[in-house]
C-alpha positions in Angstrom: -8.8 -20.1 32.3 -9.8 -20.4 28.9 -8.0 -23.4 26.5 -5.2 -22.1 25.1 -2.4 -23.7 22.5 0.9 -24.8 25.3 2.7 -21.5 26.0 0.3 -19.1 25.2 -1.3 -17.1 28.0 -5.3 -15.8 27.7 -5.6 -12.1 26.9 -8.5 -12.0 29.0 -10.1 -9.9 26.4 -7.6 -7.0 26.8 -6.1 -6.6 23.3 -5.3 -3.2 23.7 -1.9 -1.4 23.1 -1.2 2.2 23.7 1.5 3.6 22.4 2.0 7.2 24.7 3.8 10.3 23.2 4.8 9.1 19.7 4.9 11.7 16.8 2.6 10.5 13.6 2.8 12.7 10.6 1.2 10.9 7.8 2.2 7.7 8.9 1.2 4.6 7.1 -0.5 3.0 9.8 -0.7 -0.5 8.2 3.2 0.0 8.2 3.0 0.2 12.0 0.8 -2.5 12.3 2.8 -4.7 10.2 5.9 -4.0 12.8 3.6 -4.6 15.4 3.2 -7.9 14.3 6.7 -9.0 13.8 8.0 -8.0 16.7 5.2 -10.5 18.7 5.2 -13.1 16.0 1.7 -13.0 14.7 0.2 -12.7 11.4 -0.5 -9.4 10.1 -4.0 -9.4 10.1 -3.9 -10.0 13.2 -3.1 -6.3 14.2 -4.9 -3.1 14.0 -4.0 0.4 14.3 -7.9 1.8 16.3 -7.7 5.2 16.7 -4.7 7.9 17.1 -5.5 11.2 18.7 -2.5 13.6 19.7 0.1 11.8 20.6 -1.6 8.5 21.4 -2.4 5.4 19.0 -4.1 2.4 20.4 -3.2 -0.7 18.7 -5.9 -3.9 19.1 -4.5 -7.1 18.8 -7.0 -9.4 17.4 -6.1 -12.5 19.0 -7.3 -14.4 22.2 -3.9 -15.3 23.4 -0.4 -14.8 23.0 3.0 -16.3 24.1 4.2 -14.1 26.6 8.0 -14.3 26.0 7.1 -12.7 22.7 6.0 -9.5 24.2 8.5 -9.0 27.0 11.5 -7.0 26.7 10.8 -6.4 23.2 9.7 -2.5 23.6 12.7 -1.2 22.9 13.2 -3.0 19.7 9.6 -2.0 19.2 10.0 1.6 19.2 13.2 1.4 17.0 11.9 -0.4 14.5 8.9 1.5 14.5 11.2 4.7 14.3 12.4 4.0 11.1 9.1 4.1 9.7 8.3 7.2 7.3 6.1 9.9 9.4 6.9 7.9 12.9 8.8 9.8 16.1 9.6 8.4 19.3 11.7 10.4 22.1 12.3 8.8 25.4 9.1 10.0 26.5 7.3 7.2 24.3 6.5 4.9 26.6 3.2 1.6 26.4 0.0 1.7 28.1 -2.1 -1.7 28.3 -4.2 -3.7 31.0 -2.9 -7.3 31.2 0.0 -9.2 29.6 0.1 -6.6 26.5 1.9 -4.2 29.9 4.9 -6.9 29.2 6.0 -4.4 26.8 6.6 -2.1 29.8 9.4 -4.1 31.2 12.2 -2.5 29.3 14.8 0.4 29.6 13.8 3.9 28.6 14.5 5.3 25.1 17.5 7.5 25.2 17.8 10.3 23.2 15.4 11.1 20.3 14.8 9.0 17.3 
């Protein structure tokens, strides 16, 4: 395992967040980003919206390693804070997609209702 700082866990070089069935209609995608990286407690540069295609954006975190407690459980949060955003729409279909300890966002309750 690669040297990390105490209580952060190695990516493994899987950065990658999908975010599943989530409505973008002009969105400012550096406003998403920016949520993205409050919600895990990194700088804001340190998240990037890649590419959104139908109802799919893939988020790349550009880090190496991240404390896991601040990605689990927080997906719900997530996808209410990022509901608020101008042009953003989840619906209890939105759900996260991700190899490795990103999937932490999985561990959560479904969305009820539409937002």
């Amino acid at each position: 395992m690669r040297n990390c700082d105490v209580g952060e866990f190695d990516l493994l070089q899987k950065t990658e967040l999908k975010i599943q069935q989530i409505a973008l209609r002009g969105a400012n995608l550096n406003d998403v980003a920016a949520v993205v990286a409050e919600m895990i407690g990194i700088e804001r540069d340190e998240v990037v919206v890649t590419d959104v295609f139908n109802d799919t954006m893939r988020i790349d975190i550009l880090r190496k390693s991240l404390d896991i407690y601040s990605l689990i459980g927080k997906g719900k949060r997530l996808l209410l804070k990022l509901a608020q955003l101008p042009g953003v729409g989840v619906s209890a279909e939105t759900s996260f997609c991700s190899e490795g300890m990103l999937g932490g966002f999985r561990l959560i309750a479904p969305m009820q209702g539409k937002h």
